[in-house]
C-alpha angles and dihedrals in degrees: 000000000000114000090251085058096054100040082053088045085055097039095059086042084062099046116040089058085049095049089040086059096047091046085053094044085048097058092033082061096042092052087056090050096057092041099052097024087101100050099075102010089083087058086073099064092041092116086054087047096050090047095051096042081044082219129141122264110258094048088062092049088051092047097039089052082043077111095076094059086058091043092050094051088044096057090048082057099048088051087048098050106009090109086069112040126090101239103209095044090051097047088055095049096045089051099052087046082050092069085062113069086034092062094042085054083073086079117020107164093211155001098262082052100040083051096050090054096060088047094062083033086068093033084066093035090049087055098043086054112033084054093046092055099044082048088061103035083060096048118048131063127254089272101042091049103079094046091052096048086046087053099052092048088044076060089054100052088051094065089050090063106030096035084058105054092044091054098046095042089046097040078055093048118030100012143248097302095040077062097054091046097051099053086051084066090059082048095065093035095059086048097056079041088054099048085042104053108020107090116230108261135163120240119289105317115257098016093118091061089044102108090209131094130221091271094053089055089052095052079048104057088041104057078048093102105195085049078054092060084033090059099041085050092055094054092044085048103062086025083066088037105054095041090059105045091040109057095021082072085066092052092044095062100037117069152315076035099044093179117177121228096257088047091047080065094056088046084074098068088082071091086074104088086042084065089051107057100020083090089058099054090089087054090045088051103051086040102048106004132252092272098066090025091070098028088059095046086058105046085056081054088054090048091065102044096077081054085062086064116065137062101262121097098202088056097037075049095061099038081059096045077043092051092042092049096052101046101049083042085064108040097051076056091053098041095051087042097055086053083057104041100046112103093203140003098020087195087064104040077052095048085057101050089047086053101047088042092051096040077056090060092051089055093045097062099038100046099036090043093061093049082048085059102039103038107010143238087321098059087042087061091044093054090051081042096056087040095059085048092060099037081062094068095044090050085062100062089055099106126133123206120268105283100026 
């Protein structure tokens, strides 16, 4: 075989694994799109909403982020049970219920239902995710973990963009209950995705021999003490999060902003740079480390809040694509690090932290909304502010030992 045949040969060796692992990545990432797409798109009509509940504010954002609560309590029942459910089976099916409660959301009578659906909208997200998760934590090796788990989040904050911008262009054109229906439609489609694409496996290999129940696995993640700081980042992470994209809708359309609906939409594309360097966050772990990886990915967070503050859109814009960055930054760090740092049932270790980072979003829009109402849009960014802080020193404590 001549020398030109055998570099080719090598060559094509090299990059059909290479193109194999991006293809995977890619629909890793586009799973996690159709199951979260639903959480935040809905934050981009708030102000229609508002308008149509004739409700304040800061009711609709608590009601809107009512999805958290189900996702928290979600995640506490996939670490509870996640050691006997097929993982594959169970994200399909939470995905197809899903559809339901999104389509009934086109006519909510009211605020308390409208509430309730999103409720059973993030019990079903919560599932979908917390299983996926656990799916890849458990299959994949040390070194693929943390890309994975970065895919999967890139395809997160792709639903924050794009969900966005579909909702706020379909909700202009076609209404709010054309939007729910529509996003009913990805429901079903990340579903077929998921049954397509997800290979058959049984629950987490060895469970059955391990002489320890649920609650055993639980007692276990939390005397771990960097999952505990895991777990408390993840809630001052969406915390921080929530309280950002929900009430700086408000700003954006008074004045001096004055941005219409269909614009609100466009607003959202400060999440591109998120999608841009979320992927590199696994890199960023194995070659740094997860504790100034995610400190640095919210300092970063910090850098944008005094932009908030001003009167110029381009600069309250960058604070926002800063913030978004950050966050999601962090929280890819924190995800891959809980599948590490877990010393058993990594679906339930992961249950955990999706419940501790979505009861942070509860918290987020509740108690942020109230200082929103009380002392404005300034006391709102102190509150995310004092949030970041805090998620700094908990970054700290995020350290593994040697060889894991």
């Amino acid at each position: 075989m001549s020398e030109a045949r055998i570099l080719e040969s090598s060559y094509l060796s090299t990059a059909r694994p290479i193109a194999r692992d991006l293809f995977n990545l890619g629909i890793i990432g586009l799973i996690a799109f159709l199951t979260l797409v639903d959480l935040f798109a809905t934050q981009a009509i708030l102000p229609a909403l508002t308008l149509a509940y004739r409700t304040t504010p800061a009711a609709m954002g608590v009601a809107v982020n009512a999805s958290t609560l189900g996702m928290a309590v979600a995640g506490l029942l996939v670490a509870l049970f996640s050691r006997k459910l097929d993982r594959r089976r169970w994200v399909v099916v939470s995905l197809v219920v899903l559809a339901v409660p999104t389509s009934l959301l086109a006519h909510a009578p009211n605020l308390a239902v409208f509430g309730l659906l999103r409720i059973a909208q993030g019990l079903c997200m919560s599932a979908a995710f917390s299983l996926t998760l656990a799916y890849l934590a458990e299959r994949s090796g040390p070194q693929e973990i943390a890309a994975a788990l970065a895919a999967y989040v890139t395809g997160n904050v792709a639903s924050n963009l794009f969900g966005r911008l579909m909702s706020a262009a379909i909700a202009d054109h076609l209404g709010l209950a054309g939007n729910f229906y529509i996003f009913a439609m990805l429901n079903v489609l990340g579903a077929v995705l998921a049954h397509v694409t997800l290979t058959r496996a049984k629950p987490m290999s060895g469970a059955a021999e391990q002489p320890v129940t649920a609650w055993g696995d639980l007692r276990c993640h939390l005397a771990n003490p960097p999952l505990r700081a895991a777990f408390a980042l993840g809630f001052v992470i969406l915390f921080a999060f929530i309280g950002t994209f929900t009430y700086v809708n408000f700003v954006l359309v008074a004045a001096p902003f004055g941005v219409h609906q269909m614009q609100l939409g466009l607003v959202y594309f400060v999440f591109v740079p998120s999608m841009l360097t979320t992927p590199f966050a696994g890199l960023a772990a194995v070659r740094f480390g997860a504790r100034w990886s995610a400190m640095a990915g919210l300092a970063v967070a910090l850098a944008g809040m005094p932009m908030l503050l001003t009167s110029s859109l381009p600069l309250v814009l960058l604070g926002l694509a800063l913030i978004g960055a950050g966050t999601f930054f962090a929280q890819a760090i924190a995800t891959g690090f809980v599948g590490r740092a877990a010393h058993r049932d990594r679906g339930s270790a992961g249950g955990l932290y999706l419940a501790s980072y979505f009861l942070g979003g509860l918290l987020g829009s509740f108690v942020l909304g109230q200082m929103f109402s009380l002392g404005g849009w300034q006391a709102c960014v102190l509150g995310i502010s004092i949030g970041l802080i805090s998620g700094l020193v908990l970054a700290w404590r995020l350290t593994l030992p040697a060889g894991r």
